[in-house]
C-alpha positions in Angstrom: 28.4 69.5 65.6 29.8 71.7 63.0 30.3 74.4 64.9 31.9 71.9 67.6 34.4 70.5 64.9 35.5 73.9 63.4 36.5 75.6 66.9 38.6 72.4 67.9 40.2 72.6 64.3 41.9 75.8 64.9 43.7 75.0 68.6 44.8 71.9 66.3 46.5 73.6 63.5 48.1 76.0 65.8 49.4 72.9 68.0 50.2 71.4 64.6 51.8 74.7 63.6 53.8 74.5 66.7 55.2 71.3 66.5 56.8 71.4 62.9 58.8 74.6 64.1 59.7 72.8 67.1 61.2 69.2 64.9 62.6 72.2 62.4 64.5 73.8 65.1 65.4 70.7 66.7 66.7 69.1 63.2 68.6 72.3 62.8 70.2 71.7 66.1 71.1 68.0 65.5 72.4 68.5 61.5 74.7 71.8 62.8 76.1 70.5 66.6 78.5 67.6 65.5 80.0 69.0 62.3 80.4 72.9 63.9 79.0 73.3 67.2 80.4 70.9 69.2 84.6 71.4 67.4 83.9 74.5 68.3 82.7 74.4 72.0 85.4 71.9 72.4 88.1 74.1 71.1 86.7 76.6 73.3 86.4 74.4 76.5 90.5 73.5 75.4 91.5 77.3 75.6 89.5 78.1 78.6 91.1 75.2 80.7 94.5 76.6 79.2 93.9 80.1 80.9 92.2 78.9 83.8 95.7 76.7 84.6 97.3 79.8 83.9 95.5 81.7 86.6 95.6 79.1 89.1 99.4 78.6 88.4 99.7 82.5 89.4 97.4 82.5 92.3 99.5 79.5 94.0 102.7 80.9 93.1 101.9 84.4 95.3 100.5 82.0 97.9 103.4 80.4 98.4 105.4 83.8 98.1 103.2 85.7 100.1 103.2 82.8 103.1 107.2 83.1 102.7 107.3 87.1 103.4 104.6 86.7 106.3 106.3 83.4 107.7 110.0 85.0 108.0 108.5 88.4 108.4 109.7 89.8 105.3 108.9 93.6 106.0 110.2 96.8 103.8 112.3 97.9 107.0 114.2 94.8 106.9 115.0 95.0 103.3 115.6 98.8 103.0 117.7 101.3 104.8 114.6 102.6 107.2 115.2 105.0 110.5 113.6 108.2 111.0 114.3 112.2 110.2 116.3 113.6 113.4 116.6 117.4 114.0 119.5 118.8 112.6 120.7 122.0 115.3 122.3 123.7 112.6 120.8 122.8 109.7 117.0 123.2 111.0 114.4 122.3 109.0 116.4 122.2 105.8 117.3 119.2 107.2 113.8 117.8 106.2 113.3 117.4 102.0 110.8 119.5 100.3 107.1 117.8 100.1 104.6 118.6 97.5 101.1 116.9 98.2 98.8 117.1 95.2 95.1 116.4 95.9 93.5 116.4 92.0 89.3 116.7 92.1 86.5 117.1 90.0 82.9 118.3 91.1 83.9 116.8 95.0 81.0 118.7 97.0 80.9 115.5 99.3 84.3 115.2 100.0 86.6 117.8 99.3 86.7 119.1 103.0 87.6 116.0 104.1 90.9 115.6 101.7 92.1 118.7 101.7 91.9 118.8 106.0 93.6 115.4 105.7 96.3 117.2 104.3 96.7 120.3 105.9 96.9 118.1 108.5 99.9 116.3 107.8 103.1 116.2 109.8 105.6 117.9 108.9 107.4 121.0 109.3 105.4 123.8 108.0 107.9 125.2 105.5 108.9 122.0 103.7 105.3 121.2 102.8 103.3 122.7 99.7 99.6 121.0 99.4 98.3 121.8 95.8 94.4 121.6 95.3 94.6 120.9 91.6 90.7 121.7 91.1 88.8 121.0 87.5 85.5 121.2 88.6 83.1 122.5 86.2 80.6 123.5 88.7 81.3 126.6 89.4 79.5 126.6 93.5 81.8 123.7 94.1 84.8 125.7 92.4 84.0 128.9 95.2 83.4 126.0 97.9 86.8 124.6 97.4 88.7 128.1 96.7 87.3 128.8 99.9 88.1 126.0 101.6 92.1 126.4 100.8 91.6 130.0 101.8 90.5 128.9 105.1 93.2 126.3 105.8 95.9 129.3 104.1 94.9 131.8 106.9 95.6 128.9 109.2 99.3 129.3 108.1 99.3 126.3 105.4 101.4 126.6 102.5 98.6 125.7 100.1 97.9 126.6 96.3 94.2 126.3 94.5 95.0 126.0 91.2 92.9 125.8 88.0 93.3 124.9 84.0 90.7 126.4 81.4 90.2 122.6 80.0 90.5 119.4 81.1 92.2 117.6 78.9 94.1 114.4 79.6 91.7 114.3 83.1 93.2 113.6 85.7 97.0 113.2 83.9 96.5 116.3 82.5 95.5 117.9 85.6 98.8 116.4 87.7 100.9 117.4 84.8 99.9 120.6 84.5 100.5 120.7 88.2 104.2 120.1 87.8 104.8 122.9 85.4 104.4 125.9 88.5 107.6 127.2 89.4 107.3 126.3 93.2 107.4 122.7 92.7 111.2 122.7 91.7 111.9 123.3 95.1 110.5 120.4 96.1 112.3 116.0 96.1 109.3 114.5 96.2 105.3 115.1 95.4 102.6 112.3 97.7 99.5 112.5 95.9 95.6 111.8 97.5 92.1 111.3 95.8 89.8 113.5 96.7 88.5 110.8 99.0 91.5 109.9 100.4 92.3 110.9 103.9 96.3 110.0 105.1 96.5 110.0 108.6 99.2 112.6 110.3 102.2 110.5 110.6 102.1 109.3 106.9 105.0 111.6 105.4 107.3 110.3 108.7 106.5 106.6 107.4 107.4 106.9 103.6 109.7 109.5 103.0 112.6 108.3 104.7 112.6 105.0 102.6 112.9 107.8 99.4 115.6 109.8 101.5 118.2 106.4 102.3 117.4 104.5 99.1 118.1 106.4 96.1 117.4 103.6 93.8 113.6 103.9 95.4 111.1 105.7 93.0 107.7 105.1 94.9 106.5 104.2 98.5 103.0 103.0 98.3 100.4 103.1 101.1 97.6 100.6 101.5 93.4 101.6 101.2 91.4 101.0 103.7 88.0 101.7 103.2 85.9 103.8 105.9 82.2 102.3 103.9 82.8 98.8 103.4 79.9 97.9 105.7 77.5 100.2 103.6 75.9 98.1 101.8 76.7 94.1 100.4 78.1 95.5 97.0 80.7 97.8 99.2 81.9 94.2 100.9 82.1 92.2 97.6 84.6 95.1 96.4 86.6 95.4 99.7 87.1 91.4 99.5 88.4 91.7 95.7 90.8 94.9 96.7 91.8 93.5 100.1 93.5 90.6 98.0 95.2 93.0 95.5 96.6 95.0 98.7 97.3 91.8 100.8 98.5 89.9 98.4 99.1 91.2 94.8 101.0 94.5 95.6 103.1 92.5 98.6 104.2 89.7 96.2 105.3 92.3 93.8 107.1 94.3 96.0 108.9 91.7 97.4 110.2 89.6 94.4 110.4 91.9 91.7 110.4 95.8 93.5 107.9 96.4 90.9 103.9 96.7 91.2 101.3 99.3 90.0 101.0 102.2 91.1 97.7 102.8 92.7 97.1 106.3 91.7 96.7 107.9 95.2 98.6 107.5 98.6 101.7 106.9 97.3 104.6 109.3 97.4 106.7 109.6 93.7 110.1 111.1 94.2 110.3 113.7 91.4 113.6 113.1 89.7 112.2 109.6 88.8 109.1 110.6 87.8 110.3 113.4 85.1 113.0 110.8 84.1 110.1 108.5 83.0 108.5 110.8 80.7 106.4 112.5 83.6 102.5 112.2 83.6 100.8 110.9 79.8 97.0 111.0 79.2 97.2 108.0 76.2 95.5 105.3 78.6 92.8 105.6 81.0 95.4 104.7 84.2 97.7 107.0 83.6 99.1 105.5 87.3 99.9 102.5 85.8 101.8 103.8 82.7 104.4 105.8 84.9 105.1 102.8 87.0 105.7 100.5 84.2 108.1 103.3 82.8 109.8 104.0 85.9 110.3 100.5 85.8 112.3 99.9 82.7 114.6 102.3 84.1 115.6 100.7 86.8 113.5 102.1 89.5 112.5 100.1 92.5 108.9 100.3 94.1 108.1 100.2 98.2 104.7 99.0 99.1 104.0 99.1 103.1 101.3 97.0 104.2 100.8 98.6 107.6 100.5 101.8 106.1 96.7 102.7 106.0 95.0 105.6 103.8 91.5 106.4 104.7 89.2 105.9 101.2 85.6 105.8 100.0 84.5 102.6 98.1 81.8 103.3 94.7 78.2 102.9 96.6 76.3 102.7 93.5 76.3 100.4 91.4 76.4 102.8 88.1 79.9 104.3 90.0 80.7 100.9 90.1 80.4 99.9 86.7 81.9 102.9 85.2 85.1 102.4 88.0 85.6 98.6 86.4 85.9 99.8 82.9 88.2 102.3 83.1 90.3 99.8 85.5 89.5 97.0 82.6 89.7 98.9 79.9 93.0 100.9 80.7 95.0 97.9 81.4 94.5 96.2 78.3 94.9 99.4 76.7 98.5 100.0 78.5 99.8 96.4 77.5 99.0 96.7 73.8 100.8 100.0 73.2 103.9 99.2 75.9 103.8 95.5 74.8 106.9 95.7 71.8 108.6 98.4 74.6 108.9 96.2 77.4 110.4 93.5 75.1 113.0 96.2 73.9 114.3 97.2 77.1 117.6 96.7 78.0 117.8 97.8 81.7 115.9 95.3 83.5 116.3 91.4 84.1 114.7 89.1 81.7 112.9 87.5 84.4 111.3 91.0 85.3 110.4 91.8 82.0 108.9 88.2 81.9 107.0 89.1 85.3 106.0 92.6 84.0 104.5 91.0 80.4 103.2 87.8 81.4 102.0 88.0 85.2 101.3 91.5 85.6 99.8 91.9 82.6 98.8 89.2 80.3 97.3 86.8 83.4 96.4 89.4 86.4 94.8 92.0 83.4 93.4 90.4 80.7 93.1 86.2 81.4 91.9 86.5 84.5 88.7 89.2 83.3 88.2 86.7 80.1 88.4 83.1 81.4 85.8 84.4 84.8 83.0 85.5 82.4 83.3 83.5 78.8 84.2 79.7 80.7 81.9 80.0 83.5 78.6 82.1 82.0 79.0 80.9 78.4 81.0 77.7 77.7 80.6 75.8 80.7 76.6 76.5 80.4 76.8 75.9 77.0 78.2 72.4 77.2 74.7 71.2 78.7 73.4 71.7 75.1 76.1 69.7 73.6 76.7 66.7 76.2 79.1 65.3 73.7 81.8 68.2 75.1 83.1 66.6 78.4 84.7 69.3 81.0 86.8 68.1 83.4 86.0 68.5 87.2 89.3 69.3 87.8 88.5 72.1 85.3 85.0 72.8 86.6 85.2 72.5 89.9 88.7 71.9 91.8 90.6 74.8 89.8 88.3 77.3 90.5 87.3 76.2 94.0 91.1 76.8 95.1 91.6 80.2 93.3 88.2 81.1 95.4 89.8 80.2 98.5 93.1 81.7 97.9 91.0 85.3 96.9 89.7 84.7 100.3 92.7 85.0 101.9 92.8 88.9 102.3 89.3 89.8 104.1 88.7 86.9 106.7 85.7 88.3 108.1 83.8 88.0 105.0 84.5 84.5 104.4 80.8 83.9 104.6 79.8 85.8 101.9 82.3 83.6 99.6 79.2 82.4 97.5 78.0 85.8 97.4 81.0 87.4 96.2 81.5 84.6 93.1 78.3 85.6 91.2 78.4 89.3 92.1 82.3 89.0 90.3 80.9 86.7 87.4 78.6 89.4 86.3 81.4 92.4 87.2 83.1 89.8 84.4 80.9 90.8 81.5 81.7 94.4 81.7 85.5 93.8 82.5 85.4 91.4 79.4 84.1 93.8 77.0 85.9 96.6 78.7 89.4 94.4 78.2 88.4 93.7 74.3 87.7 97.7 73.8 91.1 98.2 75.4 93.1 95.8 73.2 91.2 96.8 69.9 91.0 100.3 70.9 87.6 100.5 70.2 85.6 103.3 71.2 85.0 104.1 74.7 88.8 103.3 75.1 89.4 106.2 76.8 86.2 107.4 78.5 87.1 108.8 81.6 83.9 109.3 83.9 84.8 110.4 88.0 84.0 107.5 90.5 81.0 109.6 92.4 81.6 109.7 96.0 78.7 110.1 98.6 80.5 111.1 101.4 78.1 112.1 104.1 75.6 113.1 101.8 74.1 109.7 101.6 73.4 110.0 105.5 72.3 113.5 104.9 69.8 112.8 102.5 68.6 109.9 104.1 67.4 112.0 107.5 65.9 114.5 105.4 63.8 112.5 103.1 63.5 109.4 105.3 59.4 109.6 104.7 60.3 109.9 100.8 61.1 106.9 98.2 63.7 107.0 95.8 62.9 107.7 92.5 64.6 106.6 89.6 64.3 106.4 86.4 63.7 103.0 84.4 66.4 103.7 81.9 69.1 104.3 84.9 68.0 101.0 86.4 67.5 98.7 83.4 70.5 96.7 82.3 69.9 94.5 78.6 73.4 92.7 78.7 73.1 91.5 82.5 69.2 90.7 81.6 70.7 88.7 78.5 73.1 86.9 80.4 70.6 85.9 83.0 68.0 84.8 80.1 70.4 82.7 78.7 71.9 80.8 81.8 68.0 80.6 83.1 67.0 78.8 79.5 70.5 76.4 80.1 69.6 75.5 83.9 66.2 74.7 83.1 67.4 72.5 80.2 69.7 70.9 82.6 67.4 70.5 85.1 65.2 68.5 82.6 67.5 66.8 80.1 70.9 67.1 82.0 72.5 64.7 84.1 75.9 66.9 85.6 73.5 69.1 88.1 74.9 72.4 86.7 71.5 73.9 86.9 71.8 74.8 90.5 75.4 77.1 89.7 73.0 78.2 86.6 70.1 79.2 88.6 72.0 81.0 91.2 74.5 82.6 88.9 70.7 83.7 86.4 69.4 85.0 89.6 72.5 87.5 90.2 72.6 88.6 86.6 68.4 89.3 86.6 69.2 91.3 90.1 72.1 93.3 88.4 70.1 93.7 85.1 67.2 95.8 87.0 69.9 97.9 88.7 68.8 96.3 92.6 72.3 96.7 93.5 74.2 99.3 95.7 73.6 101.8 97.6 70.0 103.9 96.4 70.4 107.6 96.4 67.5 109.7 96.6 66.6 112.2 94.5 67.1 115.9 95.5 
């Protein structure tokens, strides 16, 4: 009996053990959440529903602008002087400005054929047209590959320059700048510039240069992406319906009511005069695209965005790619608006209301609210009012307003209007890095200007996939292990099963599903898999 009593002793203190933490922590929890933790969630909950009006206001307000140019057929044509280059009998092909086409790369193996025959491949007469392979590769096989390559296309009778730089500072801004300095390129009225992934289709320089030859006050004619591996896998879709609404919608609304929108970085064609009177090419944020439109704003510049103008392009596979893509794209922004912020305000050459447009919509909303409201209301305050049922959200907070701006974001890739509940949690964990991305921006903290290459596949993907079809990937588990999405996921997981047991709003269903999306991020079982060579 002894014996008997003293082993059922121990499974009793521990229980007892157990439960004094539990009434501690819970008596912590009561004492601290109405003097501290519920002001402060309620403040919170107040500022949230402030930007989340603010970012519904915006979405509407393109809505209704973007059904006004489609309704009454509001196209570029009809509101610039548009007709085509004729043949001039005595002036010949003089007749036709000078083109400069710049195709900047880095380490493409995968794709650099692809870009630079796009261009060679352009129409246009042969002696008006300078393609310039500004290459920084730091492997040297790919360097020879791509030397050769231009050598090729050269023999073929192509007016195109492989040039090199014994650094790469600035990245990409650096490279295009250093571009501008050869003496060929004063020759030339305007320079169209491609990724390395980019592939324009023949006619494209008979589709955008004449609205830069009959509008001087033009600056930039801006081609649409369309993206050749959207069906490659379900992370490829998500990220064709976010960009198909920037392209449909975003960049239409701004060309249409303001003449101003930002510059994509790639199949658009810059006419040069503008472009040096901005300042020319600066390397200070991580989109150094962005900066020289916003410049060649202020001056008075106008901007051309054709919708039915289609550029070939490769869409990040992997989800790594991915992530670093989104932070530079973040990060940059934020970046951009904190050093140009006092600048903007200064300016005496634009309207107020475009100045207003440029700070508050284009900025401040579209760049930094709309990243910070996404992934602190809906995967941290909204959860976190479960704990606290004293903080009331209202449904037309919780529900309505973001049901709407869901829809409207729909708008711009109809045929993936089923995977709407798909591409909601896959953006509410993008949110976390484009949060903290946005903060490093603004504070300028310090991977503010980490510049890491989107990797393309290409072909290779295919490639590989024949070859070592009988192989599986391997990977390792650093590479596929991610502690902030894991976090996330353990948090929202604890707060749907509280709900589930103490709640009474039925959150826990949005909580489990949005969990489940951050667990599948967090062990990298996203993208496209890439075998190892």
């Amino acid at each position: 009996m002894e014996q008997l009593s003293s082993t059922t002793i121990i499974p009793d203190a521990f229980q007892s053990a157990r439960n004094d933490l539990t009434g501690q922590i819970s008596l912590v929890w009561e004492q601290a959440k109405m003097p501290l933790i519920v002001p402060t969630l309620r403040l919170l909950v107040f500022v949230c529903l402030a930007m989340s009006v603010m970012l519904f206001i915006e979405k509407v307000y393109m809505g209704v602008v973007i059904s006004f140019v489609k309704l009454f057929k509001r196209k570029p044509e009809k509101r610039y002087k548009w007709e085509p280059i004729r043949d001039d009998v005595e002036l010949g092909n003089s007749a036709y400005p000078m083109v400069l086409v710049q195709i900047p790369m880095y380490n493409e193996r995968e794709v650099y054929q692809l870009s630079i025959g796009a261009a060679c491949g352009l129409s246009w007469p042969s002696d008006r047209i300078i393609v310039q392979v500004l290459d920084d590769s730091t492997d040297q096989t790919i360097k020879s590959l791509v030397e050769l390559e231009c050598q090729r296309w050269a023999s073929k009778g192509i007016n195109i320059k492989y040039e090199i730089r014994d650094n790469r500072n600035g990245y990409k801004a650096g490279a295009l700048k250093e571009g501008m300095k050869h003496s060929y390129v004063k020759q030339c009225d305007y320079v169209a510039i491609f990724d390395a992934d980019f592939q324009p289709e023949p006619d494209y320089l008979w589709r955008t240069v004449p609205f830069l030859l009959h509008n001087p006050e033009v600056a930039l004619v801006q081609a649409r992406w369309k993206f050749v591996n959207s069906d490659e896998c379900l992370m490829t879709r998500m990220q064709e319906m976010s960009l198909d609404y920037h392209f449909t919608v975003e960049q239409e609304v701004g060309s249409t009511a303001y003449a101003f929108f930002g510059f994509n970085g790639t199949a658009g064609v810059w006419r040069l005069s503008a472009l040096n009177e901005a300042g020319g090419w600066k390397d200070r944020t991580t989109v150094e695209d962005m900066d020289l439109a916003v410049r060649a704003s202020l001056r008075g510049w106008k901007f051309v965005y054709l919708s039915d103008l289609k550029v070939k392009s490769e869409l990040p596979s992997t989800f790594k790619a991915y992530r670093y893509q989104q932070h530079r794209w973040s990060c940059g922004p934020a970046n951009l608006f904190k050093k140009m912020g006092m600048e903007i305000l200064r300016n005496k050459k634009v309207t107020p209301m475009k100045k207003f447009h440029v700070l508050y919509s284009f900025f401040f909303v579209r760049k930094i609210v709309a990243h910070v409201v996404t992934f602190v209301f809906y995967c941290i305050v909204l959860p976190a009012t479960v704990l606290a049922p004293e903080v009331v959200v209202p449904k037309w907070g919780s529900v309505y307003i973001p049901s709407i701006i869901t829809l409207l974001n729909a708008v711009g890739t109809p045929r993936s209007f089923h995977l709407l509940i798909f591409w909601i949690l896959f953006e509410n964990v993008m949110s976390l890095h484009r949060t903290k991305a946005t903060f490093i921006g603004l504070l300028e903290a310090g991977r503010v200007n980490e510049w890491i290459v989107t990797d393309k596949l290409g072909d290779a993907l295919k490639t590989k996939a024949s070859v070592k079809a009988f192989k599986k990937p391997r990977f390792k588990i650093g590479e596929r292990i991610h502690i902030l999405e894991l976090s996330v996921g353990a948090y929202l997981f604890f707060v749907g099963c509280y709900d589930l047991s103490f709640g009474n709003n039925g959150y826990f269903i949005f909580l489990f599903l949005q969990a489940f999306a951050f667990f599948i991020a967090g062990i990298g079982y996203v993208g496209t898999f890439v075998p190892s060579a």
